[in-house]
VMD Tcl script that draws the C-alpha trace (Angstrom):
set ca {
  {72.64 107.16 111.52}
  {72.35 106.91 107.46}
  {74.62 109.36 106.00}
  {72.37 111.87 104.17}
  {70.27 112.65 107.69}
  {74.11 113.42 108.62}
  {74.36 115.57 106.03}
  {71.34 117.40 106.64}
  {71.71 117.87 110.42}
  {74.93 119.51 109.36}
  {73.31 121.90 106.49}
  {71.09 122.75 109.39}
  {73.76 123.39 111.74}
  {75.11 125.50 109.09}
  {72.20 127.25 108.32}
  {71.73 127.94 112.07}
  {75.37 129.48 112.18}
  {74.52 132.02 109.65}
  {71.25 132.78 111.80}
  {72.92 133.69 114.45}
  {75.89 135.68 112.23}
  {73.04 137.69 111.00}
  {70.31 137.75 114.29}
  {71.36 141.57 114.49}
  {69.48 142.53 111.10}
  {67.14 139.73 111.45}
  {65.53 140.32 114.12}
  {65.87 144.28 114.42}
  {62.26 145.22 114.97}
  {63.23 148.63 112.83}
  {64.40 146.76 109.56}
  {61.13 146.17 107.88}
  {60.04 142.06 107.02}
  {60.52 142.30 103.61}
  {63.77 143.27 103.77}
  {64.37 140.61 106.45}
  {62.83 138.32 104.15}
  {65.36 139.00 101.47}
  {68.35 138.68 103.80}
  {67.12 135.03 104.95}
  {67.06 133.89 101.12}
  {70.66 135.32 99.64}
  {72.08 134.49 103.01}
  {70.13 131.92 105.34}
  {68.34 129.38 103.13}
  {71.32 129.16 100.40}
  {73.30 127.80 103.74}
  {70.80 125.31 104.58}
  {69.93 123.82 101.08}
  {73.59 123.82 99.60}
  {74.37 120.79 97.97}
  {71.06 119.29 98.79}
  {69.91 118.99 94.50}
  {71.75 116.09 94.48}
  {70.55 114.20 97.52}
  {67.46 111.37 97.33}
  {65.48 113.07 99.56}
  {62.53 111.58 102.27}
  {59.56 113.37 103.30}
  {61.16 113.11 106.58}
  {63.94 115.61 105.48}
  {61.66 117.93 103.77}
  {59.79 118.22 106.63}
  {62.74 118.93 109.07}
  {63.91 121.18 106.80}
  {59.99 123.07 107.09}
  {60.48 123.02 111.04}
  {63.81 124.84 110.95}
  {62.53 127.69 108.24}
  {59.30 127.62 110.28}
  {61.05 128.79 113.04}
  {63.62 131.38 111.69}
  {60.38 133.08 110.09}
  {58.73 133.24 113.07}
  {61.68 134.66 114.76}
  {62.46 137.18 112.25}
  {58.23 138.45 112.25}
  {58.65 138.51 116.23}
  {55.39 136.37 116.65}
  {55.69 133.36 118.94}
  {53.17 130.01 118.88}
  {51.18 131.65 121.28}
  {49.80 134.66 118.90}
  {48.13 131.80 117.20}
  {49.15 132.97 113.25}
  {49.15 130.48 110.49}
  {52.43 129.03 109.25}
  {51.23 129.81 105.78}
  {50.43 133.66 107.14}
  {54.21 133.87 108.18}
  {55.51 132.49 105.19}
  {53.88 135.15 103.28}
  {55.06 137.87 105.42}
  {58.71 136.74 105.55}
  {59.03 136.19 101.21}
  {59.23 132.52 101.78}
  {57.76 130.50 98.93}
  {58.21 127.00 100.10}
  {56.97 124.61 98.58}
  {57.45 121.40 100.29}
  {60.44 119.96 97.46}
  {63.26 120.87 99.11}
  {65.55 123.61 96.77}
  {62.57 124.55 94.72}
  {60.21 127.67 94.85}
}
mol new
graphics top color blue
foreach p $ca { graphics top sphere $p radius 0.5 }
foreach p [lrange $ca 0 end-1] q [lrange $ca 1 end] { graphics top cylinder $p $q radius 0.2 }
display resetview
């Protein structure tokens, strides 16, 4: 395994551990999505992308990075794959502004 995709399972494993730290204001259905949305960036996404400006990055890693904030956004909206919404829809909803470049908005 090359070394950065070690790195970045780990920044996802840490991201992940923050998740679940936090899955009791996250995914409150009383605690509205913009707030949510505000939590995931000062807490969520800093844990995931830390120390990642410095990495060569492949589209690969960009893109697993897209999966794993995919799915915390559609967790914290409550909406599943099966309700059929647009990723982009979500990202709106939740105050996510990626933009495919990993650490910038």
């Amino acid at each position: 395994m090359e070394i950065f995709q070690f790195l970045l399972n780990h920044r996802i494993q840490a991201g992940w551990l923050k998740w679940r730290k936090a899955s009791g204001v996250l995914c409150d259905k009383k605690v509205p999505l913009k707030l949510k949305g505000k939590f995931y960036w000062t807490v969520v996404r800093p844990a995931i992308l830390y120390g990642t400006v410095c990495w060569t990055v492949k589209s690969q890693h960009e893109n697993q990075v897209s999966v794993v904030e995919m799915r915390m956004l559609h967790w914290m909206s409550g909406k599943t794959r099966h309700d059929r919404i647009r990723n982009d829809t979500i990202r709106e909803s939740g105050g996510s502004t990626y933009s495919r470049k990993v650490g910038r908005k």
